[in-house]
Residue frames as a rotation matrix with the C-alpha (Angstrom) as fourth column:
UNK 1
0.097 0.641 -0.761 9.84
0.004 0.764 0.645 -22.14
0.995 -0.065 0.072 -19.03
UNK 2
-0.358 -0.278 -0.891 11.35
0.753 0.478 -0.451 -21.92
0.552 -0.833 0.039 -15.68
UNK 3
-0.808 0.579 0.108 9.70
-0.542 -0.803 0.249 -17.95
0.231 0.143 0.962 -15.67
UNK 4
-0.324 0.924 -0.204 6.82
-0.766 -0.129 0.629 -19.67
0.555 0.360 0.750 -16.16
UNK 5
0.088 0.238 -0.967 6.78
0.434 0.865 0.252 -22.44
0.897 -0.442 -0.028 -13.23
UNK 6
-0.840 -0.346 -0.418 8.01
0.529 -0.357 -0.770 -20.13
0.117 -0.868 0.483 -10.83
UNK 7
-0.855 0.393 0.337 4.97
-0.516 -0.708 -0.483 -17.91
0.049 -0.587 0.808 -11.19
UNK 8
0.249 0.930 -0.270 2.15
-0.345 0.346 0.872 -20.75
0.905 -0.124 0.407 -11.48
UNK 9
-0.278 -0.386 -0.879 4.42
0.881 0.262 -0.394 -21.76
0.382 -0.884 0.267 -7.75
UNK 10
-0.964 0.264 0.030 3.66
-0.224 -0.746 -0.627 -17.91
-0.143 -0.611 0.778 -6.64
UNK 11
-0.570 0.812 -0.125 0.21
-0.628 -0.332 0.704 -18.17
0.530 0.480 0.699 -7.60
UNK 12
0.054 0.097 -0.994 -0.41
0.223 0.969 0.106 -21.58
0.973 -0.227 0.031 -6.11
UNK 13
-0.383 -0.452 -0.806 1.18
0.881 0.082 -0.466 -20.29
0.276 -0.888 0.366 -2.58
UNK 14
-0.978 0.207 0.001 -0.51
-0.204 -0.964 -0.173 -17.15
-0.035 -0.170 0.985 -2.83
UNK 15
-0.338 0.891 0.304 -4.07
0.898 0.402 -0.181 -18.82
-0.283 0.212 -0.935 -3.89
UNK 16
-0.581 0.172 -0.795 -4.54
-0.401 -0.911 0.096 -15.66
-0.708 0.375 0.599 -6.38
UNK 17
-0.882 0.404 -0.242 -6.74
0.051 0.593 0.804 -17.89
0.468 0.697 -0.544 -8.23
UNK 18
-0.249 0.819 -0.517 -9.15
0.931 0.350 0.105 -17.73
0.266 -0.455 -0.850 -5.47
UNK 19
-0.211 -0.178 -0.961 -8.48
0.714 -0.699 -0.027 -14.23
-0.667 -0.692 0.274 -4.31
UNK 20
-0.803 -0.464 0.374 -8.82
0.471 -0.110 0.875 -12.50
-0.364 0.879 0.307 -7.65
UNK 21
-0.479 0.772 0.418 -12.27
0.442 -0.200 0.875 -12.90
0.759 0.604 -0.245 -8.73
UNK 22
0.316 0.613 -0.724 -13.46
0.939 -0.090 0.333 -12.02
0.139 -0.785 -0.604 -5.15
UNK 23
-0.494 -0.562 -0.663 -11.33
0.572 -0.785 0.239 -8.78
-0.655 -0.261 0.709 -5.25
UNK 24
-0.983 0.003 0.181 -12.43
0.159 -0.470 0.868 -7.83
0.088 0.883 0.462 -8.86
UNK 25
-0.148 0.976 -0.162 -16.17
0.694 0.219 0.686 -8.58
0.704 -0.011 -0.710 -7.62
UNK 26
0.075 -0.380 -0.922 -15.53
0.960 -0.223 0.170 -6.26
-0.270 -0.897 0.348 -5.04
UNK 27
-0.217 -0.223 -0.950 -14.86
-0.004 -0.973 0.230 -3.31
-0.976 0.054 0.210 -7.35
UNK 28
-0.345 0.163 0.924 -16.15
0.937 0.122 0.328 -3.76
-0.060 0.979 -0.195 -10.67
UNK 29
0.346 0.540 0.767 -18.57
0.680 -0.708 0.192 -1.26
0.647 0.455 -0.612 -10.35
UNK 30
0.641 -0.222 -0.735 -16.77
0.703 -0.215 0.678 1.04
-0.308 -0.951 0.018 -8.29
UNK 31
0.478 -0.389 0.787 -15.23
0.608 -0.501 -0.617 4.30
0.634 0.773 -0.003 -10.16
UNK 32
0.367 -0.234 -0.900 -12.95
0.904 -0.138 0.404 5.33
-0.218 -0.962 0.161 -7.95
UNK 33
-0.722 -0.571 0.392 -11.27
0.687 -0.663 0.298 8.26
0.089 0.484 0.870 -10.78
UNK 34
-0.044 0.782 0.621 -15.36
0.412 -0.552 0.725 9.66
0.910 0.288 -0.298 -10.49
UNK 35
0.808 0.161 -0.567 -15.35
0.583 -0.362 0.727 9.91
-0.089 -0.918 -0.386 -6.78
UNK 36
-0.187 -0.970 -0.156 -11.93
0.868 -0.237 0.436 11.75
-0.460 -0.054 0.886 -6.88
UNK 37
-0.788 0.195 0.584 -13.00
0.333 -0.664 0.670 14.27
0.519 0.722 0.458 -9.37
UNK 38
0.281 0.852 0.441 -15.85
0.517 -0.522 0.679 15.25
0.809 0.037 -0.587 -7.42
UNK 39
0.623 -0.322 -0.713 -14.26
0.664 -0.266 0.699 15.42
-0.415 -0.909 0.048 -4.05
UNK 40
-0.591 -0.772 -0.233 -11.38
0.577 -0.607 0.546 17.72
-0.563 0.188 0.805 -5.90
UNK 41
0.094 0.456 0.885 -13.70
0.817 -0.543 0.193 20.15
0.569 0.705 -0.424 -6.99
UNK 42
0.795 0.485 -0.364 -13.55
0.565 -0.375 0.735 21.94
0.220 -0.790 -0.572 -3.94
UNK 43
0.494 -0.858 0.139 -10.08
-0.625 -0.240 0.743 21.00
-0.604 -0.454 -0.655 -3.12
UNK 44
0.818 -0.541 0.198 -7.52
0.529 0.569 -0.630 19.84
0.228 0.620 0.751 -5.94
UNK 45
0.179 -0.983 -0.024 -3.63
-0.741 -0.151 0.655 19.99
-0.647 -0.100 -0.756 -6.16
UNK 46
0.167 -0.336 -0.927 -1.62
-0.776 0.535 -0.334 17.76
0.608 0.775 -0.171 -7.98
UNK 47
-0.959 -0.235 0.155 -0.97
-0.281 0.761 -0.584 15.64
0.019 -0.604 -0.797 -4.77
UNK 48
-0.232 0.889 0.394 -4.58
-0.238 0.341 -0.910 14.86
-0.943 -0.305 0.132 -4.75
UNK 49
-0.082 0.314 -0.946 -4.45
-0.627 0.721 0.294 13.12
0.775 0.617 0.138 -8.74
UNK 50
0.250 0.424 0.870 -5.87
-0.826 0.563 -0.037 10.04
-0.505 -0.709 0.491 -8.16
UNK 51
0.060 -0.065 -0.996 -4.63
-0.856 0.511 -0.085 6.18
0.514 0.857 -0.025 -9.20
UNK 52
0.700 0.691 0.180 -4.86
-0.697 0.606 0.383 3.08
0.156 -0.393 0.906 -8.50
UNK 53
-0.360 -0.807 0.469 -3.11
-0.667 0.574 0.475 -0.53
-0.652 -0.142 -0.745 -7.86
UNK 54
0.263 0.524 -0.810 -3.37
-0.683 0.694 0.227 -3.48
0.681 0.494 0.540 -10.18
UNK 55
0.812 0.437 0.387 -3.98
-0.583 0.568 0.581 -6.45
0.034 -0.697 0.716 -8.10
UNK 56
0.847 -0.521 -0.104 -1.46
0.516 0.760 0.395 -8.81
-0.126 -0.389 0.913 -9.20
UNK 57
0.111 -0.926 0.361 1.31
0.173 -0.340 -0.924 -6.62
0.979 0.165 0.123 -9.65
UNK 58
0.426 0.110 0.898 0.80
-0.762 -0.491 0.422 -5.00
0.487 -0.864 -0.126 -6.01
UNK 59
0.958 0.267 -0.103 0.64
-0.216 0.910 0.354 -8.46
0.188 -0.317 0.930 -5.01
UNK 60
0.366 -0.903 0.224 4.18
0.633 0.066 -0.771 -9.04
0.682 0.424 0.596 -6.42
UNK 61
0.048 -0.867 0.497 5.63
0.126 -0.488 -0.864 -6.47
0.991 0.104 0.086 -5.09
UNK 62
0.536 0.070 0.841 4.64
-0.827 -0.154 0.540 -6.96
0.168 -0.986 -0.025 -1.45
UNK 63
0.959 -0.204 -0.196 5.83
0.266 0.883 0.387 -10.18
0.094 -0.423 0.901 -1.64
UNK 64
0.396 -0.906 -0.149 9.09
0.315 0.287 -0.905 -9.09
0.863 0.311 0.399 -2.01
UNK 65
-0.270 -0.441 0.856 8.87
-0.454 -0.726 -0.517 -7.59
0.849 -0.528 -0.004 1.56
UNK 66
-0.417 0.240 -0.877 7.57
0.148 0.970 0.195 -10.73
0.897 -0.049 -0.440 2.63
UNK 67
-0.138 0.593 0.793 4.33
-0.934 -0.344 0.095 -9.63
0.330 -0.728 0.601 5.12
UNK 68
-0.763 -0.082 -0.641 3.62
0.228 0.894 -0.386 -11.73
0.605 -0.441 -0.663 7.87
UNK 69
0.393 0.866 -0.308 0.91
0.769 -0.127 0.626 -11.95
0.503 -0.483 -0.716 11.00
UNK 70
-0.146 -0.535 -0.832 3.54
0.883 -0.450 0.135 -9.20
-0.447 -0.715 0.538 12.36
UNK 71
-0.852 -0.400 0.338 3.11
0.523 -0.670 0.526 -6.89
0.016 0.625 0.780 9.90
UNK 72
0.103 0.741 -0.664 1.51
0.620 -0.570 -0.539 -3.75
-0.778 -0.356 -0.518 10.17
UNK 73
-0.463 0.327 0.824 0.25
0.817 -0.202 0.540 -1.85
0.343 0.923 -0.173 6.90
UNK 74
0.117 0.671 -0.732 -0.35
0.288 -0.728 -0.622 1.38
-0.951 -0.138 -0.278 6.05
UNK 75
-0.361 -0.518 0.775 -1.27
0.930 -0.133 0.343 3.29
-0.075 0.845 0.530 2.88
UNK 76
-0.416 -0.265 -0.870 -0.84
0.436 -0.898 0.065 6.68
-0.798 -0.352 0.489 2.95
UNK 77
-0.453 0.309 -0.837 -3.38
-0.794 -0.566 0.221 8.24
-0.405 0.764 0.502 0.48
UNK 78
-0.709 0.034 0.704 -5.59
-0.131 0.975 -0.179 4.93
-0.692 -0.219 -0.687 0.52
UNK 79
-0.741 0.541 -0.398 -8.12
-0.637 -0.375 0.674 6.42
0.215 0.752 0.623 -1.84
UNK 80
0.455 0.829 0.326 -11.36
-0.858 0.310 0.410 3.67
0.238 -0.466 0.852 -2.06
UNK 81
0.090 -0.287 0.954 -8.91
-0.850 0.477 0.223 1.07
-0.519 -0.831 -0.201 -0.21
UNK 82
0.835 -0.038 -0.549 -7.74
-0.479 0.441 -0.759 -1.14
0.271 0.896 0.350 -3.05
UNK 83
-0.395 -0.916 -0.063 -3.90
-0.457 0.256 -0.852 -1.43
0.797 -0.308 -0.520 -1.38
UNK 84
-0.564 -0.279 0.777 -5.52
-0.812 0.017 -0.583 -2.30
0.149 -0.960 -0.236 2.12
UNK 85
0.483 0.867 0.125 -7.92
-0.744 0.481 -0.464 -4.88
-0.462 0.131 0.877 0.82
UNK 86
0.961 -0.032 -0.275 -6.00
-0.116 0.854 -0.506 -7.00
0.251 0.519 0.817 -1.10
UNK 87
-0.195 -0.870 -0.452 -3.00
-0.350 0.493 -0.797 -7.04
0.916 0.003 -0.401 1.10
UNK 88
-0.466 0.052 0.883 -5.09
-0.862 0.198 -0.467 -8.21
-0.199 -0.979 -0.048 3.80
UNK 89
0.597 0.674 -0.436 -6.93
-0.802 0.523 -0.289 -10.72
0.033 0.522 0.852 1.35
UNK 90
0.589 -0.714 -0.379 -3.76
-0.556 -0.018 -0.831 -11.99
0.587 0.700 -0.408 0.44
UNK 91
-0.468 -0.855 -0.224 -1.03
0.299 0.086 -0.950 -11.95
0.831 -0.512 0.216 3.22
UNK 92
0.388 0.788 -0.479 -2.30
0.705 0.081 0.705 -12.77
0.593 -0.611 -0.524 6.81
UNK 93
-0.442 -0.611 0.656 -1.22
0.115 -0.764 -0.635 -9.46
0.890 -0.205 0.408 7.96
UNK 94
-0.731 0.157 -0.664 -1.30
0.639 -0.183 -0.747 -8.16
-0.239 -0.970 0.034 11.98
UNK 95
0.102 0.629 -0.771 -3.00
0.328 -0.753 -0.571 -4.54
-0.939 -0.194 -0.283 10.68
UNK 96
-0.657 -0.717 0.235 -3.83
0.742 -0.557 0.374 -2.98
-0.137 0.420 0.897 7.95
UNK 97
-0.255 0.308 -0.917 -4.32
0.652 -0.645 -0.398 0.58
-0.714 -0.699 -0.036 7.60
UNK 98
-0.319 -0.042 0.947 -5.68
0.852 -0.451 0.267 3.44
0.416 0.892 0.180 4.96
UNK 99
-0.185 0.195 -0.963 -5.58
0.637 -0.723 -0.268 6.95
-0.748 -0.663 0.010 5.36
UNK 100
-0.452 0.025 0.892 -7.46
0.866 -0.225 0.446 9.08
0.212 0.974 0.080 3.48
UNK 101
-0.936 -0.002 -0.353 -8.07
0.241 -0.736 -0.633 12.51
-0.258 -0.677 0.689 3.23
UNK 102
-0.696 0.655 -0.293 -11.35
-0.651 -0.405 0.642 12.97
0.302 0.637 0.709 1.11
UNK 103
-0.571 0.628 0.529 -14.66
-0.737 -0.108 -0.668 11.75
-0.362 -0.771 0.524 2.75
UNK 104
0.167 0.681 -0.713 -16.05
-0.896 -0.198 -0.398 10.27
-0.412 0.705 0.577 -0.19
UNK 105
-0.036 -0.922 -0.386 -13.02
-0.855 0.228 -0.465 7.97
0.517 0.313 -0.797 -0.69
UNK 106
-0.843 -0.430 0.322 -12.68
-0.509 0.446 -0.737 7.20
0.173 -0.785 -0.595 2.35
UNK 107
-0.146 0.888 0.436 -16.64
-0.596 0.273 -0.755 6.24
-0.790 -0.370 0.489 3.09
UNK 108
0.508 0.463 -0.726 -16.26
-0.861 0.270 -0.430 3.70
-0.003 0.844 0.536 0.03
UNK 109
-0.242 -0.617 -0.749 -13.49
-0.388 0.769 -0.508 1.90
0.889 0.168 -0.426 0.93
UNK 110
-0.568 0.248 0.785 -15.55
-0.793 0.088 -0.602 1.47
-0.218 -0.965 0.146 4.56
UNK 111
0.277 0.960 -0.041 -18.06
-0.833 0.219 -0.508 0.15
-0.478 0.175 0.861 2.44
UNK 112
0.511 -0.193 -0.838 -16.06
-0.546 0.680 -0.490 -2.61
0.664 0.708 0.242 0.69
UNK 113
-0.774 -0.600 -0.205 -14.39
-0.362 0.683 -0.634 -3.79
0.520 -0.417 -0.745 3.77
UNK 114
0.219 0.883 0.416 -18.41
-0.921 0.328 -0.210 -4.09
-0.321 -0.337 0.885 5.10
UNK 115
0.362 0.659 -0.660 -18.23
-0.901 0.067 -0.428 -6.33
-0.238 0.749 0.618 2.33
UNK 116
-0.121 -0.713 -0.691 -15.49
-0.518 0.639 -0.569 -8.05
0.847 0.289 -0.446 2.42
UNK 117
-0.906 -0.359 0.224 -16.09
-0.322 0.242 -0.915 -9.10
0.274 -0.901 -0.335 5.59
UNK 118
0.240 0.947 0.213 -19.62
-0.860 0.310 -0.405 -10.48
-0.449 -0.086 0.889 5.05
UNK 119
0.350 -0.237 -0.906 -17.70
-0.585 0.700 -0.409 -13.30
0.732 0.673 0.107 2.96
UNK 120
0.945 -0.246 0.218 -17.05
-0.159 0.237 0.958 -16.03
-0.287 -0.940 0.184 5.50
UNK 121
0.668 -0.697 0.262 -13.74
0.573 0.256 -0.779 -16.73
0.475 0.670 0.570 3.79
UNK 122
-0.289 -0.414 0.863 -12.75
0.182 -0.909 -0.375 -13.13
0.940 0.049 0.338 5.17
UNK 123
0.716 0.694 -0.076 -14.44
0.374 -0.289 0.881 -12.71
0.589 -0.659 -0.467 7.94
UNK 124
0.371 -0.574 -0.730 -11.82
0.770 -0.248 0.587 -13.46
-0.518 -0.780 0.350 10.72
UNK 125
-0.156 -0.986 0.055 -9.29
0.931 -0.128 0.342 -11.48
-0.330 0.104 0.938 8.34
UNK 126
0.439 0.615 0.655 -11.47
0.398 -0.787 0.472 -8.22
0.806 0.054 -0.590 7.94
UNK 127
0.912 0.082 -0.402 -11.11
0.407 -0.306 0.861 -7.70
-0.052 -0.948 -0.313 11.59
UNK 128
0.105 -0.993 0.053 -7.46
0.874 0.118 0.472 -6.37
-0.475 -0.004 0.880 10.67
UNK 129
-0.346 -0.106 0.932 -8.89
0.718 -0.670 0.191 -3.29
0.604 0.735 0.308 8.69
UNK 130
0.084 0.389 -0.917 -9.09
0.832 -0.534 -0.150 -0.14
-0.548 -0.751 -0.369 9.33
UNK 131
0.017 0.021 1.000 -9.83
0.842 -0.540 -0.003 2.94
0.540 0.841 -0.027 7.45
UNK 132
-0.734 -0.312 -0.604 -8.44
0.465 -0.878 -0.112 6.91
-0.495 -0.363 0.789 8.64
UNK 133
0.423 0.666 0.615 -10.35
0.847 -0.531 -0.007 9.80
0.322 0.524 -0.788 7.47
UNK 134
0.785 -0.383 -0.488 -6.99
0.041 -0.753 0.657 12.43
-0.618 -0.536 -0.575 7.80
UNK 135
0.777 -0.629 0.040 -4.81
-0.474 -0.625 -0.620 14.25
0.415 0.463 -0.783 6.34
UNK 136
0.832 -0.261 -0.490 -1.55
0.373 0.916 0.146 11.74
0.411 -0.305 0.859 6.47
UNK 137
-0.309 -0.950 0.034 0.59
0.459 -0.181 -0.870 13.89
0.833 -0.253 0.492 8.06
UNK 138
0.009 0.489 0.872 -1.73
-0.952 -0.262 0.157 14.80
0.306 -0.832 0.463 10.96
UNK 139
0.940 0.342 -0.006 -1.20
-0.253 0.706 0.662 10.49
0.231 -0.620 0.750 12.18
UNK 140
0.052 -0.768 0.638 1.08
-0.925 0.204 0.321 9.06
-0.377 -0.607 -0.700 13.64
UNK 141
0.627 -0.163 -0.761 2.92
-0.540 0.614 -0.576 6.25
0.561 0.772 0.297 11.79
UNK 142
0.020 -0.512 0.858 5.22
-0.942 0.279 0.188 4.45
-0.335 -0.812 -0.477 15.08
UNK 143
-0.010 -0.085 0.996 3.78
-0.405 0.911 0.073 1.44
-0.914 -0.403 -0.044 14.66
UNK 144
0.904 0.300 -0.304 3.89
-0.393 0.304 -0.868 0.89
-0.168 0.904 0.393 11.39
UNK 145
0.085 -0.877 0.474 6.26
-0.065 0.469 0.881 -1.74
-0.994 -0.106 -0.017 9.89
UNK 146
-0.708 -0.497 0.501 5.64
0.574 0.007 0.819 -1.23
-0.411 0.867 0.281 6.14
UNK 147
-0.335 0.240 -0.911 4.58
-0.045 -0.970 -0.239 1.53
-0.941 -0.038 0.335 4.70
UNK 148
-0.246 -0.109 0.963 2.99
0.939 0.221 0.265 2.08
-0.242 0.969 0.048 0.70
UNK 149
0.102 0.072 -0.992 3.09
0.334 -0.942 -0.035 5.15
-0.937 -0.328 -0.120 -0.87
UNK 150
0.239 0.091 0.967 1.77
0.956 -0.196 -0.218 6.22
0.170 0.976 -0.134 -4.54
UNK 151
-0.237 -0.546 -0.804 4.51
0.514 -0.772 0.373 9.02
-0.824 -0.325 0.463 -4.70
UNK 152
-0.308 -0.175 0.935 3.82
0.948 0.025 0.317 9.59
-0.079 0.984 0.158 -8.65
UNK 153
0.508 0.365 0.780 1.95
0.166 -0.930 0.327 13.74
0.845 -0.037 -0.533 -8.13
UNK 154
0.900 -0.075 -0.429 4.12
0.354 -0.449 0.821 14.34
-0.254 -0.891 -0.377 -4.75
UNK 155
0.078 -0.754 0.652 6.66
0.386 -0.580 -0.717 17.37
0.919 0.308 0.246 -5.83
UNK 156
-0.218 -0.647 0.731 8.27
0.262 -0.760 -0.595 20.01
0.940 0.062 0.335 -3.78
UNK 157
-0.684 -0.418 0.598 7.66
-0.572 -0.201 -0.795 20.75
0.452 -0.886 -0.102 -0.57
UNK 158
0.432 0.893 0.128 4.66
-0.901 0.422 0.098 17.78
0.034 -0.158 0.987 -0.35
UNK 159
0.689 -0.535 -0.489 7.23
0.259 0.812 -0.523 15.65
0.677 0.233 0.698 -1.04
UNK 160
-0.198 -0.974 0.111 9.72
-0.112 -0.090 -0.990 16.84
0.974 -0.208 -0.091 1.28
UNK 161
-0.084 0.363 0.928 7.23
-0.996 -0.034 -0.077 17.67
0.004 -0.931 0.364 4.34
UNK 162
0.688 0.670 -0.281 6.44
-0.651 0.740 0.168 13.68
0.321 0.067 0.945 3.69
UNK 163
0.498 -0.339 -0.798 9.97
0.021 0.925 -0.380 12.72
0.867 0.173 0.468 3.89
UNK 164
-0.389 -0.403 0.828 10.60
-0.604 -0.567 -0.560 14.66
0.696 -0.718 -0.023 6.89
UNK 165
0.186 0.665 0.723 7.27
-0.982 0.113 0.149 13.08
0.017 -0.738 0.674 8.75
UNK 166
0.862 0.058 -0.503 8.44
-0.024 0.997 0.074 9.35
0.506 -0.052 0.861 7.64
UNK 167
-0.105 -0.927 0.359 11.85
0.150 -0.372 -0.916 10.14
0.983 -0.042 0.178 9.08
UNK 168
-0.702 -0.134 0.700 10.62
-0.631 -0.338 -0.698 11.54
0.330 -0.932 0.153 12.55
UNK 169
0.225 0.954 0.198 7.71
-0.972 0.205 0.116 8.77
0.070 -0.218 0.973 12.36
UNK 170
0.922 0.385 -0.030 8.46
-0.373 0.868 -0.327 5.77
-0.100 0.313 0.944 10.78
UNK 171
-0.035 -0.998 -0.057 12.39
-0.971 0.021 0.239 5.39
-0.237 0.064 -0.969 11.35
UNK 172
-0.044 0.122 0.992 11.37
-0.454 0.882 -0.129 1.43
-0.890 -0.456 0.016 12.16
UNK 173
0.299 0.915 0.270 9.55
-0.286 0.355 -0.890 0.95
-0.911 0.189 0.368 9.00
UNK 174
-0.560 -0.375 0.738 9.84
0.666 0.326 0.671 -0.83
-0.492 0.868 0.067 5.42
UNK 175
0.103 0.670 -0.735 8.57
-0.356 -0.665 -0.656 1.96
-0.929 0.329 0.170 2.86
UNK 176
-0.324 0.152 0.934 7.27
0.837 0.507 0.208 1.18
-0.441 0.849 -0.292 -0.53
UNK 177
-0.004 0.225 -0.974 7.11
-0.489 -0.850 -0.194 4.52
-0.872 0.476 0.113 -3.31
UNK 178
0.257 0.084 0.963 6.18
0.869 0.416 -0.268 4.93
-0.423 0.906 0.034 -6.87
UNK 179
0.703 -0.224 0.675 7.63
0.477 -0.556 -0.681 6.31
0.528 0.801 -0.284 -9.60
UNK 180
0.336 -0.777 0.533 10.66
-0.273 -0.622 -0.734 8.31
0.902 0.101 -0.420 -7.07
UNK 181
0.112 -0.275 -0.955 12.73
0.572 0.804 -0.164 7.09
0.813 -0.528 0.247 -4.29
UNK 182
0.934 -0.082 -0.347 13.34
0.263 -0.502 0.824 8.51
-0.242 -0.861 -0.447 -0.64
UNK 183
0.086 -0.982 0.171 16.82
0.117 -0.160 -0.980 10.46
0.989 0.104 0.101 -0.40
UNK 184
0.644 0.033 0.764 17.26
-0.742 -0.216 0.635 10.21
0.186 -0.976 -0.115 3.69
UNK 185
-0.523 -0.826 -0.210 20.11
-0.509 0.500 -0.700 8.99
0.683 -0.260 -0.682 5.59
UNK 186
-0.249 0.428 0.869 17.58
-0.829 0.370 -0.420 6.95
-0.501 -0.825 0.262 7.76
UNK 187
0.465 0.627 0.624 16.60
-0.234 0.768 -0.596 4.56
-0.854 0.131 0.504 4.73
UNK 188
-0.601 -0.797 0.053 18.25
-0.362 0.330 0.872 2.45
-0.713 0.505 -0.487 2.01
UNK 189
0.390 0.625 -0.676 16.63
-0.907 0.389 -0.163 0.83
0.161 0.677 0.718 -1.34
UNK 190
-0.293 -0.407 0.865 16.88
-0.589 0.790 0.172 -2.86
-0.753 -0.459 -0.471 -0.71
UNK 191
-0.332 0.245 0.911 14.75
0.688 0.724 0.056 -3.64
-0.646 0.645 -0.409 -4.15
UNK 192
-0.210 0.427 -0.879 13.58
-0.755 -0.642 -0.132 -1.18
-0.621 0.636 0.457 -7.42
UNK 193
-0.466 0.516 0.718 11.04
0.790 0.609 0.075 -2.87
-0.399 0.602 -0.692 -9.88
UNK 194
-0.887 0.453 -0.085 8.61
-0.281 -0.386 0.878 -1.98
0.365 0.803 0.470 -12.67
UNK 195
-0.675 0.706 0.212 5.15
0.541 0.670 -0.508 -2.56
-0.501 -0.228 -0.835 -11.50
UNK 196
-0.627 0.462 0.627 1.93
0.349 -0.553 0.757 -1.70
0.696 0.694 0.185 -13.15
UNK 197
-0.704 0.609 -0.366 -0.42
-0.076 -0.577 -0.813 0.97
-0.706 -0.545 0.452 -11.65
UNK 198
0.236 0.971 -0.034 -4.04
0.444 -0.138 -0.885 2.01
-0.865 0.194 -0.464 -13.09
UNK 199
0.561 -0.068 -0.825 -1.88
-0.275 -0.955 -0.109 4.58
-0.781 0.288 -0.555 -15.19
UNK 200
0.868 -0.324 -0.376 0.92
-0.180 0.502 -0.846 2.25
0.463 0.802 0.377 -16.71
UNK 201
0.394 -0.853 -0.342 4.46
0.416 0.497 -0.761 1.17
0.819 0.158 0.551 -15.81
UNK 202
0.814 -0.218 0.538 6.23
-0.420 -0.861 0.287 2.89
0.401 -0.459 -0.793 -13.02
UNK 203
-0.247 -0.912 -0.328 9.16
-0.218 0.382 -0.898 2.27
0.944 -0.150 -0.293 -10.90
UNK 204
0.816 0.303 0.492 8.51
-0.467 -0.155 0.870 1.29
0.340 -0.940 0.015 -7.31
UNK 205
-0.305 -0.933 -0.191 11.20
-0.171 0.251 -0.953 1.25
0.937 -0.258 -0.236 -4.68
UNK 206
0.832 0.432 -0.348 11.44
0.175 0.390 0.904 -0.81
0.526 -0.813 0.249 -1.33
UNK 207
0.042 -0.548 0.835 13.32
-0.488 -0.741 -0.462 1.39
0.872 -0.388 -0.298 1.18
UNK 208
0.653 0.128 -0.746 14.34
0.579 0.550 0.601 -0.58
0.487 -0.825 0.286 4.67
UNK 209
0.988 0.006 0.157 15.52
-0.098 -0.756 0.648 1.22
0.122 -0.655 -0.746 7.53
UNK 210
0.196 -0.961 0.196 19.40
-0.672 -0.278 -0.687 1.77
0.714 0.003 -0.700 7.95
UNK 211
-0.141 -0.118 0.983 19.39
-0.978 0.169 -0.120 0.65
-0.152 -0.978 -0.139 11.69
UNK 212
0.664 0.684 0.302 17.93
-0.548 0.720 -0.425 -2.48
-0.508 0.116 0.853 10.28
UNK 213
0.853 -0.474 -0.219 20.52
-0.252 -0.007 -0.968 -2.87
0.457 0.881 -0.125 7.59
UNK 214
-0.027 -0.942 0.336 23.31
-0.747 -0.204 -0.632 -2.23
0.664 -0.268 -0.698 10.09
UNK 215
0.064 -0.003 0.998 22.07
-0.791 0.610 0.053 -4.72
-0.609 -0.793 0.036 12.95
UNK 216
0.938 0.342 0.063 21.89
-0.266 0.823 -0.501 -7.24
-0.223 0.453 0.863 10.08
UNK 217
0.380 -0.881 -0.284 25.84
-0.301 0.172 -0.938 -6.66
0.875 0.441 -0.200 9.13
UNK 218
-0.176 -0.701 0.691 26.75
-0.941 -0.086 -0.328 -6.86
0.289 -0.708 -0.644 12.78
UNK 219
0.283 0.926 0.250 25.18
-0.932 0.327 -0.158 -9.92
-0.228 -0.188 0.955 12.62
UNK 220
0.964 -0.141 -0.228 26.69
-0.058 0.720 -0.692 -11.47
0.261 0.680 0.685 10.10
UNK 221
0.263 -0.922 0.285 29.99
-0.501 -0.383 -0.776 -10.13
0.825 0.062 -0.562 11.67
C-alpha cells in the first residue's frame, strides 16, 4: 500500500496524467522500427538495431538523476526523438539534445518537436530542443550534464571507441546505459535498475563522474 501511494505522489508531482496522452498522441502513428529498416538497407550493423523507450519507465529512471532547468540532455542514437521529447515534456530541462545518424530518423523526430511545440502547453518548453543529424562520435559532448545511451547492440570496438569519446568528452557528465555498464576509471554506478524498453526488461545503469563523487566526500569531510 505504501508502493502504491508513493507512486500516485510521483505521478501527481510529475503530472504524467497530463503528459501521457499528449506524448502517446504524438506517436501513435509513428513506426519508428519501419523507418529504421529502411534507412539500414543501405547501411546496417548491429549498432544500428533499433528500440525504443517506454514513457513511464524512462520517466522513472530520469528521475532518479533528478533533472533540473540546469540540465543539459543528450541522447546519443536519438532515433525518432522519443528520449528527447518526453524528458523535456516532463522535467523543465536547460537543453535537450538528439543525435542521430540516419536522415529519416532524424527528419521525424524534427517533425514531432514541430508538433509539440504547436501545443501552447509546450510551447515555451520546445524552445529547449534540438535535433543532430551525425554520427555521435563526430560531436562534441562538453556541455553535456547527463547523458542517455541505449547500449543494448554496442559490442567491441563500437563500444569501446564510445567509451573512449565519453571519457575524453563528457568527464563532467551523469551517463545513463542499457543493458551494460561503463568500465572507466573516470565514472562510478551511483544506481542499477530494471526498466522497460520497446524490447522488454533490461538493466540500466546511472554512472556519475568520479571527480564528482570525490568533491562530494571532501565535503562531507
Amino acid at each position: 500500500m505504501a508502493s502504491y501511494w508513493r507512486i500516485k505522489r510521483w505521478h501527481h508531482a510529475l503530472a504524467i496524467q497530463s503528459h501521457l496522452p499528449v506524448f502517446n498522441n504524438l506517436y501513435h502513428d509513428i513506426n519508428g522500427y519501419q523507418l529504421s529498416r529502411q534507412a539500414r538497407a543501405t547501411h546496417d550493423g548491429l549498432e544500428f538495431i533499433y528500440g525504443e523507450i517506454e514513457f513511464l519507465s524512462f520517466i522513472a529512471l530520469l528521475s532518479l538523476t533528478k533533472p533540473d532547468k540546469n540540465t543539459l540532455f543528450y541522447d546519443l542514437g536519438s532515433g525518432t526523438g522519443k528520449a528527447v521529447l518526453a524528458c523535456t515534456m516532463v522535467y523543465s530541462v536547460h537543453k535537450a539534445v538528439g543525435i542521430e545518424y540516419f536522415p529519416a530518423l532524424h527528419h521525424c523526430a524534427q517533425k514531432q518537436a514541430q508538433q509539440l511545440a504547436q501545443q501552447p502547453a509546450y510551447a515555451q518548453q520546445s524552445k529547449a530542443i534540438e535535433f543532430i543529424r551525425n554520427d555521435f562520435f563526430n560531436e562534441p559532448l562538453i556541455h553535456a550534464t547527463l547523458i542517455f545511451i541505449n547500449a543494448t547492440t554496442l559490442f567491441g570496438n563500437t563500444w569501446e571507441r564510445l567509451v573512449a569519446h565519453l571519457e575524453s568528452q563528457a568527464k563532467q557528465a551523469t551517463i545513463i546505459t542499457t543493458s551494460k555498464a561503463l568500465h572507466s576509471p573516470y565514472f562510478k554506478i551511483s544506481h542499477q535498475t530494471q526498466v522497460s524498453m520497446s524490447w522488454g526488461i533490461v538493466w540500466a545503469y546511472i554512472h556519475i563522474p568520479v571527480a564528482t563523487l570525490t568533491k562530494q566526500l571532501e565535503n562531507i569531510e
